[in-house]
DRENMAR-209884 format. One line per 3 residues: number of its first residue (from 1); their letters; for each residue x, y, z of N, C-alpha, C. Coordinates in Angstrom, 2 decimals. Layout:
BEGIN
NUM> a> X:Y:Z:X:Y:Z:X:Y:Z ~ ...;
***
This chain:
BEGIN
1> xxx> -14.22:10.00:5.08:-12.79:10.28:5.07:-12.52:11.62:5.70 ~ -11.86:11.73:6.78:-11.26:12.92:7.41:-10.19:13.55:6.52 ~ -10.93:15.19:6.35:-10.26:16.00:6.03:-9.25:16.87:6.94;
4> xxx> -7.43:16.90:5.99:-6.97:17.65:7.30:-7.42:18.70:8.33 ~ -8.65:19.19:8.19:-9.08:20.34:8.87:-9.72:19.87:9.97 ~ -10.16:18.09:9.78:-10.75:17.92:10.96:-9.98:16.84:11.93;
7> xxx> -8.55:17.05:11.71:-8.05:16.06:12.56:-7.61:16.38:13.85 ~ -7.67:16.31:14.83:-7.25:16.72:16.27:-6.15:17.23:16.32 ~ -5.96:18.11:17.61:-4.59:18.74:17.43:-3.73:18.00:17.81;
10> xxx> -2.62:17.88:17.87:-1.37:16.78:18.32:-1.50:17.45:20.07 ~ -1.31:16.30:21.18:-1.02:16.33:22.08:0.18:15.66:22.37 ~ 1.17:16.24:22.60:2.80:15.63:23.01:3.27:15.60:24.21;
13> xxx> 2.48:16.39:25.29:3.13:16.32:26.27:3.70:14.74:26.91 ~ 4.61:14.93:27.77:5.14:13.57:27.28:6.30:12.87:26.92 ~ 6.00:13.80:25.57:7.17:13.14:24.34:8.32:13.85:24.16;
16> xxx> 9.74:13.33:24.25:10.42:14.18:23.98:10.78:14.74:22.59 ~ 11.61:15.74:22.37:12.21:16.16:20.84:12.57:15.10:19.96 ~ 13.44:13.97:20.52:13.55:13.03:19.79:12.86:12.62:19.36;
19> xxx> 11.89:12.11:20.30:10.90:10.88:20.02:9.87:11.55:18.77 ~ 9.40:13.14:19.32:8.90:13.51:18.17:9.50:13.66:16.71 ~ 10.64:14.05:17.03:11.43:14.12:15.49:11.36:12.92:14.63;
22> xxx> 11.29:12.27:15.56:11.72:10.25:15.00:10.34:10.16:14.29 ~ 9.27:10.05:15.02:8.09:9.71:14.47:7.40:11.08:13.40 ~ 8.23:11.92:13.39:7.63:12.93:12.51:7.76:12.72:11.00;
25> xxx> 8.98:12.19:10.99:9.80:11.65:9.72:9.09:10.61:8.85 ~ 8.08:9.94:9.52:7.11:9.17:8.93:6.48:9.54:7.89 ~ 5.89:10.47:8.31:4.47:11.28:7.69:5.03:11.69:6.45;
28> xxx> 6.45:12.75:5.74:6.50:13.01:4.51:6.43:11.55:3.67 ~ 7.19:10.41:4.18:7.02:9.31:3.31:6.16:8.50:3.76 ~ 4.94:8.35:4.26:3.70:7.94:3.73:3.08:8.98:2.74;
31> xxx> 2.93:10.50:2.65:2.90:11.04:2.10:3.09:11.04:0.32 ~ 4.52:10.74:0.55:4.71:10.00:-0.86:4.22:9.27:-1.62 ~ 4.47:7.84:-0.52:3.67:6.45:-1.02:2.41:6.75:-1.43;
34> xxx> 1.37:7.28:-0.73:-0.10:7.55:-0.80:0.20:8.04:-2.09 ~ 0.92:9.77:-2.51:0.83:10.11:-4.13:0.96:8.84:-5.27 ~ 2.02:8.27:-4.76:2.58:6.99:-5.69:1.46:6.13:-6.15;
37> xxx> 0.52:6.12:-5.18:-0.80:5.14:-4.84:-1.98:5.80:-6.10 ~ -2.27:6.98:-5.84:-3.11:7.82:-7.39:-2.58:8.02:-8.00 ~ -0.97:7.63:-8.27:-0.55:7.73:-9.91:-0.88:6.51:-10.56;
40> xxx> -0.65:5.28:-9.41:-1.05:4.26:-10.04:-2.08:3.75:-10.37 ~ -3.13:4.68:-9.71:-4.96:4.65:-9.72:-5.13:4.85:-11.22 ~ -5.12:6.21:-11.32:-4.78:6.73:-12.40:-4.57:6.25:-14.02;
43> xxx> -3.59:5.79:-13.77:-2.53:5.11:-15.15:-3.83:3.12:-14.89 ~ -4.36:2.79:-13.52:-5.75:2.15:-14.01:-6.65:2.52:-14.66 ~ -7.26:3.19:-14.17:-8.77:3.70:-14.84:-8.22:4.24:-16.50;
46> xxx> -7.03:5.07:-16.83:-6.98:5.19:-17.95:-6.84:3.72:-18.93 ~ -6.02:2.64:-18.36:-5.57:1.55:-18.94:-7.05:0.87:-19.28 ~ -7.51:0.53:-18.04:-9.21:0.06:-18.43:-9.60:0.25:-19.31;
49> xxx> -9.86:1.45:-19.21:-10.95:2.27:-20.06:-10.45:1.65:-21.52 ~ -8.65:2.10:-22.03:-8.31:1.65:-23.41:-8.79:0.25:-23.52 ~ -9.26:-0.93:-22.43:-9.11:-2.24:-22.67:-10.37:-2.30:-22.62;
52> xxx> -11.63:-1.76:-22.80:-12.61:-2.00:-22.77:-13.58:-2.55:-21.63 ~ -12.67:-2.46:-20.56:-13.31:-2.99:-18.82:-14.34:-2.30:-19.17 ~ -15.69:-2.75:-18.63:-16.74:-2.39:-18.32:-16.93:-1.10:-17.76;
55> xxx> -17.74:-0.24:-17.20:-18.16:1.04:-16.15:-19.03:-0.38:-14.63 ~ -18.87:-0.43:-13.75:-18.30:0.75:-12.98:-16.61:0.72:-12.50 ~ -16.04:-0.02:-13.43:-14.27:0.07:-12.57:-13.80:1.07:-12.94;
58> xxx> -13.59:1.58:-14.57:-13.07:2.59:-15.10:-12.87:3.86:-13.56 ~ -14.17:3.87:-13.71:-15.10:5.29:-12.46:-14.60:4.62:-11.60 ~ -14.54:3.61:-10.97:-14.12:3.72:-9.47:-12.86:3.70:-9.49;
61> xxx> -11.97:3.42:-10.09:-10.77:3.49:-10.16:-10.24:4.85:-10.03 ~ -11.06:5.83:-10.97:-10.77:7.08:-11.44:-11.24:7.55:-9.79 ~ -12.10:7.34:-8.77:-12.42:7.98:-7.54:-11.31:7.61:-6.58;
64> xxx> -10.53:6.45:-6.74:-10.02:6.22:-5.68:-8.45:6.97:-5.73 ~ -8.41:7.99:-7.41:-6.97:8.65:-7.45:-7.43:9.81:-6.43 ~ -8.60:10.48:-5.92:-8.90:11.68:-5.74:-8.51:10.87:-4.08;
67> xxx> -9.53:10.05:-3.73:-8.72:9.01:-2.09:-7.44:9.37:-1.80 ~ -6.66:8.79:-2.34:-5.11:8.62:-1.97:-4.58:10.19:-2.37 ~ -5.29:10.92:-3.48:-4.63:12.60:-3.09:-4.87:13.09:-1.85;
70> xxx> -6.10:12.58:-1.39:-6.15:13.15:0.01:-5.49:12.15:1.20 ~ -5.50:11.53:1.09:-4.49:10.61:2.00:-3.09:11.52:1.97 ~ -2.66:11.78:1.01:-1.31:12.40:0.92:-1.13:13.79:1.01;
73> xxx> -2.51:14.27:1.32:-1.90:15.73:1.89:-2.73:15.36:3.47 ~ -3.40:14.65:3.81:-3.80:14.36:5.02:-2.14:13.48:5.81 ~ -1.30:13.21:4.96:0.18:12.76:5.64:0.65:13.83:5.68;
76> xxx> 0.77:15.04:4.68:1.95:16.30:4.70:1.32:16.96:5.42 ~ 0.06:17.05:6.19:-0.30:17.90:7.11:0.30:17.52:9.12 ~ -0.60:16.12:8.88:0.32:15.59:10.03:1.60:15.88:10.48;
79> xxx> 2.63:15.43:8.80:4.25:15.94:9.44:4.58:17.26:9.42 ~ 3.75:17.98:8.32:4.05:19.26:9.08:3.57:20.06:10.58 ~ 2.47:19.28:11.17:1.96:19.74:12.69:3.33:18.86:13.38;
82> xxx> 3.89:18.23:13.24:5.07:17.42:14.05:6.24:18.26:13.63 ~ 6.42:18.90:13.14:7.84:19.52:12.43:8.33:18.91:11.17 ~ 8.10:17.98:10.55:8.51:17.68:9.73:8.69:18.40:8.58;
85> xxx> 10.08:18.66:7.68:9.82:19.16:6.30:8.28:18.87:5.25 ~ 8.48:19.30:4.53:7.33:18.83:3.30:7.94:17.65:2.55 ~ 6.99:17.01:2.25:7.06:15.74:1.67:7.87:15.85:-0.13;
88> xxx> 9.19:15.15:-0.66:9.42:15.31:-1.42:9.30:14.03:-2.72 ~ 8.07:14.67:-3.30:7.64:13.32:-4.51:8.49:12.96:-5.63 ~ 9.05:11.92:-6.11:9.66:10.93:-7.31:8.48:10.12:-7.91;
91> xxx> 8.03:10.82:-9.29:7.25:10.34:-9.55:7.94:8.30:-10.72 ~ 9.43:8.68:-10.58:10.20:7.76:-11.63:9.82:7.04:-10.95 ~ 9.57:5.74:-10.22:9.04:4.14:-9.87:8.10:4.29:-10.21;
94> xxx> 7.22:5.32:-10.38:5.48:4.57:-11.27:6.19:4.61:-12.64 ~ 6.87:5.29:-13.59:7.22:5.27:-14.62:7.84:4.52:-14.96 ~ 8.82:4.05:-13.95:9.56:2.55:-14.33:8.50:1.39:-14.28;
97> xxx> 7.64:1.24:-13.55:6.49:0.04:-13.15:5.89:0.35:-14.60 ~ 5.15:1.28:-15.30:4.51:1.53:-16.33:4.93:1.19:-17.78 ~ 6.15:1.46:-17.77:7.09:1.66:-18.80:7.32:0.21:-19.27;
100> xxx> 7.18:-1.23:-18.44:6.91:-2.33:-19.05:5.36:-3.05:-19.55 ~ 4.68:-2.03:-19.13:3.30:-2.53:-19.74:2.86:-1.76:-20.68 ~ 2.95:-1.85:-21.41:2.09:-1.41:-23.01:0.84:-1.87:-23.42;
103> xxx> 0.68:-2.69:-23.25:-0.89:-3.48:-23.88:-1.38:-2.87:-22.86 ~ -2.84:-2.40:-22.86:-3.46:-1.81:-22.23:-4.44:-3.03:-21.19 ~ -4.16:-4.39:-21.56:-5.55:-5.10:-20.77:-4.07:-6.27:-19.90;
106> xxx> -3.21:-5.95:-20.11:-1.92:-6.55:-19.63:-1.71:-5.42:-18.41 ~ -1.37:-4.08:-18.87:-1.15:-3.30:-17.68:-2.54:-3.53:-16.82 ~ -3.97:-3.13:-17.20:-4.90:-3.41:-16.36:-4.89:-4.68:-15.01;
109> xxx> -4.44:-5.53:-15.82:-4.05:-7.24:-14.58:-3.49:-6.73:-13.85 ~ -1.94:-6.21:-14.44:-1.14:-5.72:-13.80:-1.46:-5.15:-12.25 ~ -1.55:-4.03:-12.83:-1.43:-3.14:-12.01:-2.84:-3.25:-10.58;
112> xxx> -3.89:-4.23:-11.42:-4.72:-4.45:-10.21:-4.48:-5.20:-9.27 ~ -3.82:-6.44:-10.15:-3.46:-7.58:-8.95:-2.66:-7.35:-8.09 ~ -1.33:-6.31:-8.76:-0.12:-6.05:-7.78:-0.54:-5.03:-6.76;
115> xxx> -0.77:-4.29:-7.30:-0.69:-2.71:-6.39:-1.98:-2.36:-5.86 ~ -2.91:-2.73:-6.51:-4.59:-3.04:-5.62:-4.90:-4.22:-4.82 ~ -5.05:-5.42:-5.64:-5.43:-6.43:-4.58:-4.66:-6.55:-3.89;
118> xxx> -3.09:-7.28:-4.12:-2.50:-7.55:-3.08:-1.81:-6.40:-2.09 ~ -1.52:-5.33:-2.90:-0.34:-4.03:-2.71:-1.58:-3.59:-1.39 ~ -2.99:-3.31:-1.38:-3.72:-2.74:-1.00:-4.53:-3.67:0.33;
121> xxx> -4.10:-5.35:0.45:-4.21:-5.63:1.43:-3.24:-5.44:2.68 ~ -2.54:-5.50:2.03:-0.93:-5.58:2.69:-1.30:-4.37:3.59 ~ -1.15:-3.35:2.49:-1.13:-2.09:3.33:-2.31:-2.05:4.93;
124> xxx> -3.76:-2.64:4.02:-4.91:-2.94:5.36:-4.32:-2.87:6.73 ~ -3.42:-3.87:6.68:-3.06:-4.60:7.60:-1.72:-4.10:8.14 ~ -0.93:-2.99:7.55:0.21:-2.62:8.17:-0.40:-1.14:8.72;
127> xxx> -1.61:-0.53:8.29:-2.15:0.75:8.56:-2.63:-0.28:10.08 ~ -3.58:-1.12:9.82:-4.29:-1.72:11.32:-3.71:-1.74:12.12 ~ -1.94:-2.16:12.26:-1.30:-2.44:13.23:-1.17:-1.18:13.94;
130> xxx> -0.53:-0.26:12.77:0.00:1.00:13.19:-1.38:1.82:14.16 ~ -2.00:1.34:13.84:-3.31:2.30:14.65:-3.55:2.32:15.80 ~ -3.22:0.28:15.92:-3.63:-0.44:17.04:-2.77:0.18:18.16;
133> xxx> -1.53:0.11:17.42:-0.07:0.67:18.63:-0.28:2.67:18.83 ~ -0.89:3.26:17.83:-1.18:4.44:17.68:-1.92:4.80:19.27 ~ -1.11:5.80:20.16:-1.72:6.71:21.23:-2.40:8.16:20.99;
136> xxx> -1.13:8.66:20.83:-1.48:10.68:20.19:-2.53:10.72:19.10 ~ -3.39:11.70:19.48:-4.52:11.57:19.47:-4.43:12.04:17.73 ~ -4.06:12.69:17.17:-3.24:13.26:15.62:-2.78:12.13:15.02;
139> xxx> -2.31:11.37:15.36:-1.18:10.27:14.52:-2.49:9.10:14.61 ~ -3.12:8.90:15.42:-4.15:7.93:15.54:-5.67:8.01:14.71 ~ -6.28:9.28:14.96:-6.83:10.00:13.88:-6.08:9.57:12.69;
142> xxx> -5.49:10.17:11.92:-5.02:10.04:10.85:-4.52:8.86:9.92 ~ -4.50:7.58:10.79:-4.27:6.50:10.61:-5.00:5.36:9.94 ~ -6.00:5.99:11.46:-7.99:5.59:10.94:-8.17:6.14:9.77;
145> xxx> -8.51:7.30:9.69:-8.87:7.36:8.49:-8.41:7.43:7.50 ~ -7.15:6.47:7.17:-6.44:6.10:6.07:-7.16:4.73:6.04 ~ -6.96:4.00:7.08:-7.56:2.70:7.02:-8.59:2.45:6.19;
148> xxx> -9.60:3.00:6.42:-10.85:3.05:6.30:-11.03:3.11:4.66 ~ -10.33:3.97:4.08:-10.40:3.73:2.57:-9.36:2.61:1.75 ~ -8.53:2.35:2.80:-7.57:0.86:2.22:-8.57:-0.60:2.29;
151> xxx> -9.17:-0.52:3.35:-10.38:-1.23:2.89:-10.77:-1.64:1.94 ~ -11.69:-0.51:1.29:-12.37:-0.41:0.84:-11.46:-0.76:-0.64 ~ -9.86:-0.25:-0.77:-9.68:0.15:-2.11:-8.90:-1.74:-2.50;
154> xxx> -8.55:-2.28:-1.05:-8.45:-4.11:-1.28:-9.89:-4.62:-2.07 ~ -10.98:-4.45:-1.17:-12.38:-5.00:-1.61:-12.20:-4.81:-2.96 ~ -11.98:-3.49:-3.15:-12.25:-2.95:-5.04:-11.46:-3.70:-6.12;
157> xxx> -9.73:-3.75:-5.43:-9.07:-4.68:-5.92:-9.47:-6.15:-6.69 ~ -9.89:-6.80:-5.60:-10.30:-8.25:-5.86:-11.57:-8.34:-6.63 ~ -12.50:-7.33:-6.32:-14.02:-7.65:-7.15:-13.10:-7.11:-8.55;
160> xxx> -12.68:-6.48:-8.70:-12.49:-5.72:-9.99:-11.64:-6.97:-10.66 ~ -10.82:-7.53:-9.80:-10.00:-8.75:-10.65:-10.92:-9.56:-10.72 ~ -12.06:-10.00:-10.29:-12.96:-11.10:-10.27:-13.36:-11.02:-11.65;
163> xxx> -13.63:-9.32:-11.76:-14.40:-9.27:-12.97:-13.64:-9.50:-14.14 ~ -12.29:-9.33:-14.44:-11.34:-9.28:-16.14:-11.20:-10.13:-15.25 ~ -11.04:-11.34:-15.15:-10.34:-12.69:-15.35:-10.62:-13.37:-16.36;
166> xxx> -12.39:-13.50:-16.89:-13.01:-13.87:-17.95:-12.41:-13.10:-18.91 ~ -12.06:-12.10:-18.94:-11.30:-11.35:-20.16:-10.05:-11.83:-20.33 ~ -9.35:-12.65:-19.79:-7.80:-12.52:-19.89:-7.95:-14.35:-20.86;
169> xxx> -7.41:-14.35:-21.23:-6.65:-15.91:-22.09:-5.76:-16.45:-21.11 ~ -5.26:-17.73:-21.92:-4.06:-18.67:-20.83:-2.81:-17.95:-20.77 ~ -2.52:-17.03:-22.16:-1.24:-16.79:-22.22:-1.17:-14.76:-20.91;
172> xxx> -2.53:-14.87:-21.30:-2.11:-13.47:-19.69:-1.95:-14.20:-18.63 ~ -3.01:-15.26:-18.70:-2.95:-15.74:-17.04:-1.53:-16.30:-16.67 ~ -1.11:-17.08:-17.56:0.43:-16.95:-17.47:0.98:-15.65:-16.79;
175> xxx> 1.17:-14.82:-17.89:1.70:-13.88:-17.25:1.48:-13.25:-15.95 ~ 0.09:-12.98:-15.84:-0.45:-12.69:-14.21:-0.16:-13.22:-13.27 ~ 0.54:-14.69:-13.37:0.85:-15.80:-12.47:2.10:-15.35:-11.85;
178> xxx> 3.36:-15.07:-13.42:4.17:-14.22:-12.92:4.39:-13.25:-12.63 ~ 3.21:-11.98:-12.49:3.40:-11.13:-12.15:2.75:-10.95:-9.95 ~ 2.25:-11.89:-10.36:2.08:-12.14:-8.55:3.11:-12.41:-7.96;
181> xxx> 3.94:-13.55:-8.69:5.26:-14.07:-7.91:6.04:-12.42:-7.57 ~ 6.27:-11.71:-9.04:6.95:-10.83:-9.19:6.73:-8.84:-7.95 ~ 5.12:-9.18:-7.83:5.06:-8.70:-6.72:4.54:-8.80:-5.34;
184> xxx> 4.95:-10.52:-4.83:5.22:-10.81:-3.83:6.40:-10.36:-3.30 ~ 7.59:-10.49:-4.48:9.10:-10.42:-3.91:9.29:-8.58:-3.62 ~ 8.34:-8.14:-4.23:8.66:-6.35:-4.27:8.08:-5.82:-3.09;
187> xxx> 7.10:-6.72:-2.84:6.07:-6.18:-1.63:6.73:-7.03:-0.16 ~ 7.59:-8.05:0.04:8.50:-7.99:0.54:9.49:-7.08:1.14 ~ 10.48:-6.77:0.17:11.82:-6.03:0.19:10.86:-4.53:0.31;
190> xxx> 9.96:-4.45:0.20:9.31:-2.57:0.56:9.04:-2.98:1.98 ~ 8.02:-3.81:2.27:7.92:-3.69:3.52:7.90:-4.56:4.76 ~ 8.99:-5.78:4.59:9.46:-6.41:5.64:10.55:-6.34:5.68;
193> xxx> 11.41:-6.55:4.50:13.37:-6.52:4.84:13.54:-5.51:5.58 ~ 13.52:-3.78:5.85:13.62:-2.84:6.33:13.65:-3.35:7.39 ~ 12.31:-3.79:7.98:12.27:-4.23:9.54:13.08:-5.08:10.19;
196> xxx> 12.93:-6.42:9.47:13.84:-7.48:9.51:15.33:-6.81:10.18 ~ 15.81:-6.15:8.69:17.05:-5.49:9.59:17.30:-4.65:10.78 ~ 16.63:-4.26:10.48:16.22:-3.38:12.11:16.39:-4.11:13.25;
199> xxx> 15.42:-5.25:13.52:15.70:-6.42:14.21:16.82:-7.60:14.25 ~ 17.68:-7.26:13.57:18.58:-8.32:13.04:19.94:-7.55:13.69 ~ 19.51:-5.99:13.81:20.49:-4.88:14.37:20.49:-5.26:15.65;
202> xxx> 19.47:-5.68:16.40:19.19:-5.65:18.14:18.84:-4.44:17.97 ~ 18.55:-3.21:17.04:18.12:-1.77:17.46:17.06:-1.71:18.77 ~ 16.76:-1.09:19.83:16.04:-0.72:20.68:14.93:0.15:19.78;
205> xxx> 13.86:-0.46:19.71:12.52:0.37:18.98:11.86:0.81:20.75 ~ 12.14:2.58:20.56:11.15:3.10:21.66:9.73:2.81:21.76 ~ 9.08:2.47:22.69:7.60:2.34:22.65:7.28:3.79:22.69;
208> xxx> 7.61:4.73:22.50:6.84:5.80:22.28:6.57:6.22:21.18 ~ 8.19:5.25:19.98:7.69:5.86:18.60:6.15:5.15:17.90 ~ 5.52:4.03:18.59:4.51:3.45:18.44:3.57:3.89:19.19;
211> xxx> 3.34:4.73:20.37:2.73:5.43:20.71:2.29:6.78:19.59 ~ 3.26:7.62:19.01:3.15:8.14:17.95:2.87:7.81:17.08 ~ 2.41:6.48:16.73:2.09:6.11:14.95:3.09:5.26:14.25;
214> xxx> 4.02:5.11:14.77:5.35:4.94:13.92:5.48:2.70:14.53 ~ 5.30:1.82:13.47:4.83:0.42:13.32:6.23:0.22:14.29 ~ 6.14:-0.23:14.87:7.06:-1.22:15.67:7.20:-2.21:14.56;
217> xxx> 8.97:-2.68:14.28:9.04:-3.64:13.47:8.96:-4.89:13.38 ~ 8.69:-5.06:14.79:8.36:-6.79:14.77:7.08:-6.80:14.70 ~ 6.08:-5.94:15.01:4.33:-5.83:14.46:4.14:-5.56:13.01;
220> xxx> 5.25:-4.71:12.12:5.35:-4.83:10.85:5.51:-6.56:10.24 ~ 6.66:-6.62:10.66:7.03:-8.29:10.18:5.46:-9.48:10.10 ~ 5.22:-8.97:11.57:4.33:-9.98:11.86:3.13:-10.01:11.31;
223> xxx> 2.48:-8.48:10.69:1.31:-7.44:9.93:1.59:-8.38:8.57 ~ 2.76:-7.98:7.93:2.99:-8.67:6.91:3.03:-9.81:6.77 ~ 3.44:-10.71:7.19:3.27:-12.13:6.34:1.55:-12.66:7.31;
226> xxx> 1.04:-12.49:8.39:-0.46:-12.35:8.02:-0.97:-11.99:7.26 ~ -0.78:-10.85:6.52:-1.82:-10.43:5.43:-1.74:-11.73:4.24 ~ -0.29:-12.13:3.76:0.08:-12.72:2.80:-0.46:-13.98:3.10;
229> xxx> -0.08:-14.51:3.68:-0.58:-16.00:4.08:-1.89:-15.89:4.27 ~ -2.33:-15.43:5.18:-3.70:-15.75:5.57:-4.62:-15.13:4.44 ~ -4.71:-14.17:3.64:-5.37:-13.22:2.61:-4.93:-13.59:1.33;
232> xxx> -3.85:-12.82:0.95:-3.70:-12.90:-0.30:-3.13:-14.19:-0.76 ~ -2.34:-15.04:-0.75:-2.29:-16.17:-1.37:-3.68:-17.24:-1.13 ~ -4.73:-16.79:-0.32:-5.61:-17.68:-0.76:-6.78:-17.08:-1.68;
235> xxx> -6.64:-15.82:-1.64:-7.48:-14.85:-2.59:-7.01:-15.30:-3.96 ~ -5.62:-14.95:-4.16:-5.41:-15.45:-5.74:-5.17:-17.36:-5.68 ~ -5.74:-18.19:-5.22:-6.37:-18.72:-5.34:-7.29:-19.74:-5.80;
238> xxx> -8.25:-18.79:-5.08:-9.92:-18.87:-5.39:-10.01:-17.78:-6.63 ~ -9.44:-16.78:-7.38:-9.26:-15.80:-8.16:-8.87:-17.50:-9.62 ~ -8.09:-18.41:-9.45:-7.48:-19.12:-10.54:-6.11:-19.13:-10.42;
241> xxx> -5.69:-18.80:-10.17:-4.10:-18.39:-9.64:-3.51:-19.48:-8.84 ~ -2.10:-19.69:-8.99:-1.68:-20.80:-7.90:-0.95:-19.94:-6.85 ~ -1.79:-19.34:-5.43:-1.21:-18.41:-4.76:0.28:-19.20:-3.87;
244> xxx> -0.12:-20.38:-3.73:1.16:-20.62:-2.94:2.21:-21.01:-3.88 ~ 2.10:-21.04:-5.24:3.66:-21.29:-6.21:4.11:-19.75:-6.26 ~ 3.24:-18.77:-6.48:3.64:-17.39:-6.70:4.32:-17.02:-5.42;
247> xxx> 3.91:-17.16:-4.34:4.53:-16.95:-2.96:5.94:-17.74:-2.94 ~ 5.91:-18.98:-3.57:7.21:-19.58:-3.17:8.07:-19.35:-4.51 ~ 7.44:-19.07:-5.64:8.82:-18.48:-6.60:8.92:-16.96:-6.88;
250> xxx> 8.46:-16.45:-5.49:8.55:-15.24:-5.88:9.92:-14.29:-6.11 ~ 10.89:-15.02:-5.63:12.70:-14.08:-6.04:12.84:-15.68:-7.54 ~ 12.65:-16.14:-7.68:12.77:-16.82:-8.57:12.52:-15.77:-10.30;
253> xxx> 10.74:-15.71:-9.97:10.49:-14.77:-10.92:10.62:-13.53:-11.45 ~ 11.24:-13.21:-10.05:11.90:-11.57:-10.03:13.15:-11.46:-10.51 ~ 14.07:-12.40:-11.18:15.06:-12.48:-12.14:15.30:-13.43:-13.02;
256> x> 13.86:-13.31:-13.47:13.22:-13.69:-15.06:12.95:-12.87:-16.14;
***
């Protein structure tokens, strides 16, 4: 994992003020998201641990909050080499996400299936795009080596759900069933509606802000429902899960 100290310097020539301003604006909110990402690590490995998960998830869970801290100052460094302000964190959506799980082996499902397995393929695959379209040698760097531990933290996702499934009863798996539907529809509206509209605007997306790092939204759109289709609804599955009812009642269950 690249530390900000070793990421290349930004080369812009090229680019104008705009274009840099535009794509600079990125970086505090990935920044964010990434923090958002080890709070929710975090509030795992502690939940585990109360539910009696085995060692090694507790621990790897607990390594991958220290990952995404550095992911998120490896984003506030980027936007600050682009001009960007400093990144401003809301830690209230992990607290609202938290604040309905109490049982400790209920939040554990939770929070793995949503925001690790699936939350963490998704991302795979919207970091891949962005890389692919990524030129400047700073924004491309930095991309990679975000990738590289989203990987790794999907893989962790799914083995780790492989493993508490035998722990869970009919009446979690129930619930787990709806909580896939429930964050299909969230992982949606975060990161395809945005685009969608964008495209629905006729907006002109510069190819330079994708030269800079910044997802072109029809490679978003298209990033996303590959990951879903092709990955995660057949992961949960082969997991026990009915991935294509959760995919298709997913605004259904989201106002249940």
């Amino acid at each position: 994992m690249r530390r900000p100290t070793d990421l290349p310097a930004p080369a812009l020539d090229g680019y104008d003020a705009a274009q840099i301003r535009f794509a600079a604006m990125a970086w505090p909110m990935r920044a964010a998201e990434e923090l958002r990402s080890g709070l929710i690590f975090r509030a795992l490995a502690q939940a585990a641990r109360a539910a009696a998960m085995p060692d090694p998830w507790p621990t790897r869970f607990a390594m991958a909050v220290r990952d995404e801290a550095r992911h998120a100052r490896l984003c506030a460094t980027v936007g600050a080499r682009l001009g960007a302000p400093e990144p401003r964190y809301d830690v209230r959506p992990v607290r609202a996400r938290l604040a309905g799980l109490h049982e400790p082996l209920m939040r554990t499902a939770s929070l793995l299936l949503v925001e690790v397995a699936m939350g963490e393929t998704i991302s795979t695959y919207l970091f891949r795009a962005g890389r692919r379209g990524a030129v400047e040698p700073l924004t491309r760097a930095a991309l990679g080596a975000i990738l590289s531990d989203e990987v790794r933290h999907q893989r962790l996702g799914w083995d780790a759900l492989t493993a508490l499934w035998p722990l869970l009863g009919d009446p979690l798996r129930a619930a787990v069933q709806r909580e896939a539907a429930r964050g299909f529809a969230a992982a949606e509206q975060q990161n395809a509606r945005p685009a969608m509209l964008w495209l629905q605007r006729r907006q002109r997306f510069d190819p330079a802000y994708a030269a800079l790092g910044v997802l072109n939204p029809e490679a978003r759109v298209e990033a996303f429902y590959f990951a879903v289709e092709r990955f995660v609804v057949p992961r949960l599955t082969r997991l026990g899960l009915d991935g294509p009812l959760a995919w298709k009642n997913r605004y259904v269950a989201s106002t249940t």
